[in-house]
N, C-alpha and C positions, 0 to 999 in steps of 0.2 A: 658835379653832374651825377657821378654814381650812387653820392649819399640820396642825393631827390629822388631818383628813381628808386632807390630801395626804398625809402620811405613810403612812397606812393603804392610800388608792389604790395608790400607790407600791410599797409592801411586797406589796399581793394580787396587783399587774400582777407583780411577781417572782417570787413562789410559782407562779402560773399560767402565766407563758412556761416558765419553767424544766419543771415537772411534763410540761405539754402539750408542750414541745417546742416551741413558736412560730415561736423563731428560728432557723433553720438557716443562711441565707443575710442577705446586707445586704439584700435586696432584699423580706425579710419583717420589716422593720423598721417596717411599719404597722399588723405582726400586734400587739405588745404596747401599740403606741400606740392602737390601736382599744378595746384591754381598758382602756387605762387615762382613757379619754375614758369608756368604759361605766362602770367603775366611780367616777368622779368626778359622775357623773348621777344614778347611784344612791345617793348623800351626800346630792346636792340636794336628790331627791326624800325618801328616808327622813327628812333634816332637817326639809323644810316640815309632813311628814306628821306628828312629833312637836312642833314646833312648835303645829301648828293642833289638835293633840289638848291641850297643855298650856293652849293659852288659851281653854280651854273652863271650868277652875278662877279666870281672873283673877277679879278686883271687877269688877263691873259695874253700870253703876244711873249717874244723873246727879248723884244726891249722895255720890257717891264723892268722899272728900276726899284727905287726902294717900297720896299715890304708892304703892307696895308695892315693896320695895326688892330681893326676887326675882324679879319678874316684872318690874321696869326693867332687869335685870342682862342678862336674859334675852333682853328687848326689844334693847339697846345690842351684846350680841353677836350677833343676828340682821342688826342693822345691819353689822356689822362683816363679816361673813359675806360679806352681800351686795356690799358695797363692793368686797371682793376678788375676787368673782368678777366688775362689772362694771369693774374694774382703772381706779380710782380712785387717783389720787395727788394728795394732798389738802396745800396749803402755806398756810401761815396763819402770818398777823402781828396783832400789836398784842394779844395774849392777855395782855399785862403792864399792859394798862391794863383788864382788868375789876378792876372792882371786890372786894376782898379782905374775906372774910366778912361778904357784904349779897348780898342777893339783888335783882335787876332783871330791868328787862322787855328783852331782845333784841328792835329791829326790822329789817329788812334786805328787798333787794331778792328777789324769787321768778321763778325759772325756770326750774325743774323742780320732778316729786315726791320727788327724791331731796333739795331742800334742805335740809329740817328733820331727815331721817336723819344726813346728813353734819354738820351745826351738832351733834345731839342727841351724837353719837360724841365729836366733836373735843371740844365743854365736858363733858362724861359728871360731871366734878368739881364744877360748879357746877350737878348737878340739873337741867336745861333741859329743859323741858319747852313743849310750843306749843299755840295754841289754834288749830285744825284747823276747818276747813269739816265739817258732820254727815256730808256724804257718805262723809268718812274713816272718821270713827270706826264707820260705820254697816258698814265694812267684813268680812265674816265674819273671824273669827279673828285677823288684824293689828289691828283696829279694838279689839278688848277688849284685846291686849296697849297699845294708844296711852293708852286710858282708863285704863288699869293703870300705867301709866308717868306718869299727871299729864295728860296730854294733855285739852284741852278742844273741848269741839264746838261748832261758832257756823252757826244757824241763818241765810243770808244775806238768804232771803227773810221773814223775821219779825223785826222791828226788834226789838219786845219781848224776844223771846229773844233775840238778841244783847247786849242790855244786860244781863238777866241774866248770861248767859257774861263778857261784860267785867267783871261784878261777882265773881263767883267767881273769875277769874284774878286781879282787882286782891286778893280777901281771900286767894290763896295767897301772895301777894309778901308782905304782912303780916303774913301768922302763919309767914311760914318759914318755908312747906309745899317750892316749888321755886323756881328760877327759870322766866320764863316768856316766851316769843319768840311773835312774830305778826308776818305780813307786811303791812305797811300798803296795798299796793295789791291789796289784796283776791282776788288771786288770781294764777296762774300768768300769767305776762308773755308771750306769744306771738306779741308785735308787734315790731316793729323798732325801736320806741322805747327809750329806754334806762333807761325807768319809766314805771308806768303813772299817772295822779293816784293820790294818798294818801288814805282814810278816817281822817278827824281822832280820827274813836272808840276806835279803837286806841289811841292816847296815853292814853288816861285810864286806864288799868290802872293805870301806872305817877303819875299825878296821885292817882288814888285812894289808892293805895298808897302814896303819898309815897317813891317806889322810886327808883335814877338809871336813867336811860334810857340804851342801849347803840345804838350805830347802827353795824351793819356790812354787807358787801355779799357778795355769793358772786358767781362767775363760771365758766363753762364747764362748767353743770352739766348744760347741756340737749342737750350732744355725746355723755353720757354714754351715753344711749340708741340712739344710732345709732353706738355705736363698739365698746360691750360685747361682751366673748368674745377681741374681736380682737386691739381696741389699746386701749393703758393711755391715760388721757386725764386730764389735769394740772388739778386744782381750785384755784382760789384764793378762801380764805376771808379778809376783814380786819374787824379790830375795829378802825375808825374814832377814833370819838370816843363817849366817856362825857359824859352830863350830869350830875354830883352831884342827890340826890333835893334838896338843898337852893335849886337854880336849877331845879328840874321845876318845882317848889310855886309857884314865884315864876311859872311863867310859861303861857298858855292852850294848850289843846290844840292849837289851829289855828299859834300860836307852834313848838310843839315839831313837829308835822307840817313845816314849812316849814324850819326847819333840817335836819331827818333828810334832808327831800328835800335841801336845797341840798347837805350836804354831801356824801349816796349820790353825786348826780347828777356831782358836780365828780370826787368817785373813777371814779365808774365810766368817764367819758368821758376820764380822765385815763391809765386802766390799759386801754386795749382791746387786746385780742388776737389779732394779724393772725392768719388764716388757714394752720395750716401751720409756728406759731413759739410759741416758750412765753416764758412769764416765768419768773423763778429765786428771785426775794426773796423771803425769808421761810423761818420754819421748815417743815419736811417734818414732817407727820404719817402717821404709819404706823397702821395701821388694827390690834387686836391679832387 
């Protein structure tokens, strides 16, 4: 979606200088660059505008079950869209040890809103799908494309509901609906610490479901926001360690919490990222 619209920018910025005349001198070389910043604005906007019109057709309702497989397409190149304009370069390892046609529960560390877009992009093959705070999905027009896409709402202030939600995510794992990712510490990480405590409740999706539990971590995703338009900023996503659903079953929630952390915690303090310097391991994913 990105490349078509640059190409079109591109092509209209040349139809237009050329026509108008723009350029005469080097020194009106900000003439066709001005048009083609206009016309690349006017992508955005008409994109979101069609966008927010299409997902007014998604499924909606709470007992929406499995996914819609054009309004996910829809969703994941929206993602993709956006990744490229906030100039994301996205490296990830260890994709060779998800699990090969079985569906699991992905948990991993949260530190931005763009984590679950970026994870949803990169697996796009293994259906991932997350279970989202209601505020999300409650969002106008994104929020129906989430629910459309599998995406689950979890009430934080209602335990009740919450167990529902972890109930309906554990029966998607088991009927084969998607797979399904949740951040165990319950919310966006905005302290200095390098995890926030874990909610042991999370784990039981994948208990319920008798699923393998997937534990990875994301890194430098919360730069994203303060770097977008400008400068490209390097994401590192790892798939850690798989637990077979056959050692979930064997072992308690507050078990599987306590490993996800140990192992998150021993990566993450293990890969940190001076200020100003990047890492290189890992395959590059290109956003399509």
């Amino acid at each position: 979606m990105f490349s078509i619209y640059l190409i079109i920018c591109i092509t209209a910025d040349l139809v237009i200088t050329v026509e108008n005349n723009l350029l005469v001198t080097v020194g009106d070389i900000w003439r066709p660059l001005l048009v083609f910043v206009l016309l690349f604005a006017c992508c955005i906007i008409i994109h979101a505008i069609g966008i927010s019109a299409l997902s007014l057709f998604a499924p909606k309702g709470k007992s929406f079950g499995r996914f819609d497989n054009f309004f996910r397409r829809v969703t994941i190149e929206t993602i993709d869209f956006i990744m490229k304009v906030v100039k994301a370069k996205v490296h990830v390892t260890g994709i060779e040890k998800l699990p090969e046609n079985e569906r699991f529960l992905l948990v991993g560390n949260h530190r931005s809103v763009f984590d679950p877009m970026i994870e949803m992009s990169v697996l796009r093959d293994c259906e991932l799908a997350f279970v989202s705070k209601k505020e999300n999905i409650n969002l106008p027009f994104f929020g129906r494309l989430m629910l459309a896409s599998g995406c689950l709402a979890l009430d934080r202030e209602n335990n009740r509901e919450a167990v529902k939600t972890i109930m309906q995510a554990s029966k998607r794992l088991s009927e084969d609906c998607c797979s399904m990712g949740i951040y165990p510490e319950g919310g966006i990480n905005k302290t200095e610490n390098v995890l926030l405590p874990f909610h042991n409740g999370s784990f039981k999706i994948a208990k319920k479901a008798g699923a393998p539990l997937v534990i990875s971590t994301i890194r430098n995703t919360e730069r994203l926001c303060k770097r977008f338009f400008l400068f490209s900023t390097d994401i590192y996503l790892d798939i850690i360690q798989v637990i077979p659903a056959e050692e979930v079953a064997q072992m308690t929630t507050a078990q599987l919490s306590d490993i996800a952390y140990s192992v998150m915690y021993d990566h993450l303090c293990s890969r940190v990222i001076p200020d100003g310097n990047t890492e290189s391991e890992g395959a590059r994913f290109s956003f399509r």
